[in-house]
C-alpha positions in Angstrom: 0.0 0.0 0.0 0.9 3.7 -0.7 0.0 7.1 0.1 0.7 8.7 -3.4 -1.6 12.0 -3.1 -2.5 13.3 -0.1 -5.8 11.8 2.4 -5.7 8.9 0.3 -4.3 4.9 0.1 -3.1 3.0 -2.5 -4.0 -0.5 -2.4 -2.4 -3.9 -4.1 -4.6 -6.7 -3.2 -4.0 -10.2 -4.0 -7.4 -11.7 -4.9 -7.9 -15.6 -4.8 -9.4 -17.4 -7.6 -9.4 -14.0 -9.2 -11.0 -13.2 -12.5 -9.5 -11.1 -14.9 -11.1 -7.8 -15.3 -12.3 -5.7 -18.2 -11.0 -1.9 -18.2 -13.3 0.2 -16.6 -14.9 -2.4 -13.9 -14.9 -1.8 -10.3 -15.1 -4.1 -7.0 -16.8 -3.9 -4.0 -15.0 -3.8 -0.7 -16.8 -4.7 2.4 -16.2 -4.2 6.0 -17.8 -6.0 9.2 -17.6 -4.9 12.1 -17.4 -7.3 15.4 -21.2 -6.5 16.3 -21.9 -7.7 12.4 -22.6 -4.1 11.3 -21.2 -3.8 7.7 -20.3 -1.3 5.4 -19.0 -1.3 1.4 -17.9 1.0 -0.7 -17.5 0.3 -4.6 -13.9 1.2 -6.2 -12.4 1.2 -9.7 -9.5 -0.8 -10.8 -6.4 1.1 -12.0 -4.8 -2.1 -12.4 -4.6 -3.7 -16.5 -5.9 -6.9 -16.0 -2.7 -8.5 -17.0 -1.6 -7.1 -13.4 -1.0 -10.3 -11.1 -2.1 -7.8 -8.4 -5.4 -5.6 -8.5 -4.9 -2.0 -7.6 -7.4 0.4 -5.8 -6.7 3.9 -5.3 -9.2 4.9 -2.5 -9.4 9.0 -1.5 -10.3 9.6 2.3 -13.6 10.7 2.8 -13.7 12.9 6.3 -17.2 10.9 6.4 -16.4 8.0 4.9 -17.0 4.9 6.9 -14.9 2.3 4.5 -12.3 4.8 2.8 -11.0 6.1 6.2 -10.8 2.4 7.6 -9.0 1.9 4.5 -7.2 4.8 4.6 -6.2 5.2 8.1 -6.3 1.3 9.9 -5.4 -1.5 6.8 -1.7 -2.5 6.8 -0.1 -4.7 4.9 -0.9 -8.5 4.9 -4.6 -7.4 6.3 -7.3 -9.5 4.5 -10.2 -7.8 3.0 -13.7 -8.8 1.9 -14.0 -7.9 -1.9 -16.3 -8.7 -4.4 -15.9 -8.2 -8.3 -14.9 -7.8 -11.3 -17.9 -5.9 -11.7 -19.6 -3.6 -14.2 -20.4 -3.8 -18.6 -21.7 -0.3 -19.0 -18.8 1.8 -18.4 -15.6 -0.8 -20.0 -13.6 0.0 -22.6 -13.4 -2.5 -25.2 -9.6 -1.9 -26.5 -10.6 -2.0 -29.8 -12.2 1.3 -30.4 -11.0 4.5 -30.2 -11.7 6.8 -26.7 -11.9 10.0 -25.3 -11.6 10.0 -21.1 -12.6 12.9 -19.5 -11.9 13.0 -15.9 -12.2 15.2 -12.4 -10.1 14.4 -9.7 -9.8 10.5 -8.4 -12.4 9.8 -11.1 -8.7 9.3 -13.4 -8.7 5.7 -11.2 -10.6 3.5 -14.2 -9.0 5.7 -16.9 -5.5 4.3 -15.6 -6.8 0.7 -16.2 -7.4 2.0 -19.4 -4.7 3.5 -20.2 -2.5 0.9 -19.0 -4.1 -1.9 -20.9 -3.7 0.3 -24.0 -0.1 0.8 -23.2 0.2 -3.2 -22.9 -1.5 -3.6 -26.2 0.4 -1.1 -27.9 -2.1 1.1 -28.7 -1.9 4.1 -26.6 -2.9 5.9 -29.8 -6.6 5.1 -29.5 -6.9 7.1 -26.4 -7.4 10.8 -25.8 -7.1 11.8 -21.9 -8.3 15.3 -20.4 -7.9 15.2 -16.9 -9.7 18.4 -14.4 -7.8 18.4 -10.5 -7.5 21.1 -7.5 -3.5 21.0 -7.4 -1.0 18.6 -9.1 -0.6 17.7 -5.8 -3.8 16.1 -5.4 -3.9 14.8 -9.1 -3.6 10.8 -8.6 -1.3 9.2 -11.0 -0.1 12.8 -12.1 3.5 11.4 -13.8 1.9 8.6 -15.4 -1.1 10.8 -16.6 2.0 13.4 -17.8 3.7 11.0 -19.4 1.0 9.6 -21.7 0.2 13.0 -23.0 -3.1 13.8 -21.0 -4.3 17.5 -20.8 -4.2 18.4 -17.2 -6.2 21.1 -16.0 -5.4 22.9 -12.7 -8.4 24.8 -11.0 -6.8 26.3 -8.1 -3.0 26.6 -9.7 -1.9 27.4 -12.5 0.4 25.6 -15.2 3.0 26.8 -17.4 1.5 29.8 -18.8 -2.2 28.5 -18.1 -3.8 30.1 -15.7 -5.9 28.6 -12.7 -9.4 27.4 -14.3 -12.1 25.0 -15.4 -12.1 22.4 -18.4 -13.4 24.3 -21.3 -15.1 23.8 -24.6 -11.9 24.7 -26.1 -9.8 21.8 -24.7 -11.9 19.6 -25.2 -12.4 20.2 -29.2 -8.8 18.7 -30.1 -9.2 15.6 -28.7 -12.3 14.8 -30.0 -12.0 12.3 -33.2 -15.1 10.5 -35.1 -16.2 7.5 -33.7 -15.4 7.9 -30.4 -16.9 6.8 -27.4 -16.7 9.6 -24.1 -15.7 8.2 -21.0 -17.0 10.9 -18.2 -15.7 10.4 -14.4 -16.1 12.2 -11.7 -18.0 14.4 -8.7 -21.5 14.4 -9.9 -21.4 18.3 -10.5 -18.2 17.5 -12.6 -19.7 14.8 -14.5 -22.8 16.5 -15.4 -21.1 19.6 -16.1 -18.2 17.5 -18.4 -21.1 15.3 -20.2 -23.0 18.3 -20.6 -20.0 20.1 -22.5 -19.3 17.2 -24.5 -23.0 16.7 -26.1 -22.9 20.4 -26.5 -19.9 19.8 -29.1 -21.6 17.8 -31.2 -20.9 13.9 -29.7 -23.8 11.9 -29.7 -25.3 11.5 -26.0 -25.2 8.4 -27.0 -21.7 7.5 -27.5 -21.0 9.4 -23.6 -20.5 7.1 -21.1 -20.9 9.0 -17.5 -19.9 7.7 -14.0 -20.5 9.5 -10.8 -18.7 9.2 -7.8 -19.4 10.6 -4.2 -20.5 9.8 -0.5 -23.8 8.3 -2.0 -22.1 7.7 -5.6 -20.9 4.7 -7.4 -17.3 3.7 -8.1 -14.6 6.0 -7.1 
C-alpha cells in the first residue's frame, strides 16, 4: 500500500481465484464490524488486467465509513472482503477509439485504461483530459503526464495556463469520429463534463458518465 496523493491509500490486493477484469470495472469492498454491522464501498480498478495484483486507489472521505478504515487502519498483509470484477456499462473494449474525461480521483478506471492500452500497444486510440484542484492532489499525475493527457489545474496554474475549469476549447482537439466519451467524476463535474461534450456535437449516446461521491458509485 501507498500514500501517493494526499488523504488517500493505494491498495495492491491479492485476490484468490481471481477473474480477470475488463477496463473500466470496479469491485466492491466490504467491512464487518465485530457486532456484524457492515459497510461497502464500490472502487475502480487502476490495475490492467494482465496485473498479477489488482490495484485500488481509495481517497479519504472525512465521512467515509470504508475509505478512512482503509485509509487510516489496513496495513499490509490485512485480508479484505471484496467482491468483483464488476460492471459492462462503463468498459472499454480496447478496440475502439476513446476520449476520457476526468475530475479528480475519477482518473482511477482511466488508468486501467490507459495501462491496458499501453500493454497492447495502442496508446494511440486514447485521448485523456484530466480536471484536479492541485497537481498535488492529481492521482497518478507522472503517469497521466507522461502519456500525454491534458491536465487542467483549478486552483493553480500551469506553465503559462492560468488557474481554471475544463473548457469547450480543450476539449475540441481531442475529440475524433467515432469515439466513445468516458465521463468520471464528482457528480457536479460529471454532469457539467457530459453536458460540455453533447454540447460539441458527440452523440449522447456515444458518452458514457460515471459519478462518484458519499452516495455515488465507483470511485
Amino acid at each position: 500500500m501507498r500514500r501517493p496523493v494526499p488523504r488517500s491509500v493505494q491498495l495492491r490486493l491479492d485476490v484468490e481465484d481471481r477473474v480477470d477484469h475488463l477496463p473500466g470495472q470496479h469491485y466492491v469492498v466490504r467491512l464487518t464490524a465485530p457486532d456484524g454491522y457492515t459497510a461497502q464501498r464500490s472502487y475502480s480498478v487502476a490495475s490492467a488486467p494482465g496485473d498479477p495484483l489488482v490495484e485500488l486507489f481509495v481517497e479519504r472521505l472525512p465521512d467515509g465509513e470504508v475509505s478512512t478504515h482503509l485509509a487510516d487502519v489496513v496495513e499490509p498483509g490485512d485480508q479484505l472482503e471484496v467482491r468483483g470484477p464488476i460492471g459492462g456499462w462503463f468498459v472499454w473494449d480496447q478496440v475502439s477509439p476513446a476520449l476520457l474525461v476526468a475530475g479528480g480521483s475519477g482518473v482511477v478506471p482511466f488508468l486501467s485504461m490507459l495501462r491496458t492500452a499501453r500493454a497492447l500497444g495502442r496508446t494511440d486510440l486514447l485521448r485523456i483530459a484530466v480536471s484536479a484542484r492541485t497537481r498535488e492532489e492529481l492521482p497518478y499525475a507522472d503517469e497521466l503526464e507522461a502519456a500525454g493527457a491534458l491536465v487542467v489545474l483549478t486552483r493553480e496554474a500551469r506553465g503559462i495556463r492560468p488557474a481554471g475549469r475544463l473548457t469547450a476549447a480543450d476539449l475540441v482537439p481531442l475529440i475524433e469520429p467515432g469515439q466513445t466519451a468516458y465521463v468520471c467524476g464528482s457528480g457536479p463535474f460529471a454532469e457539467a463534463a457530459g453536458q460540455l461534450l453533447v454540447e460539441l456535437g458527440v452523440d449522447p449516446a456515444d458518452v458514457r458518465v460515471e459519478r462518484f461521491g458519499p452516495s455515488g458509485g465507483p470511485a
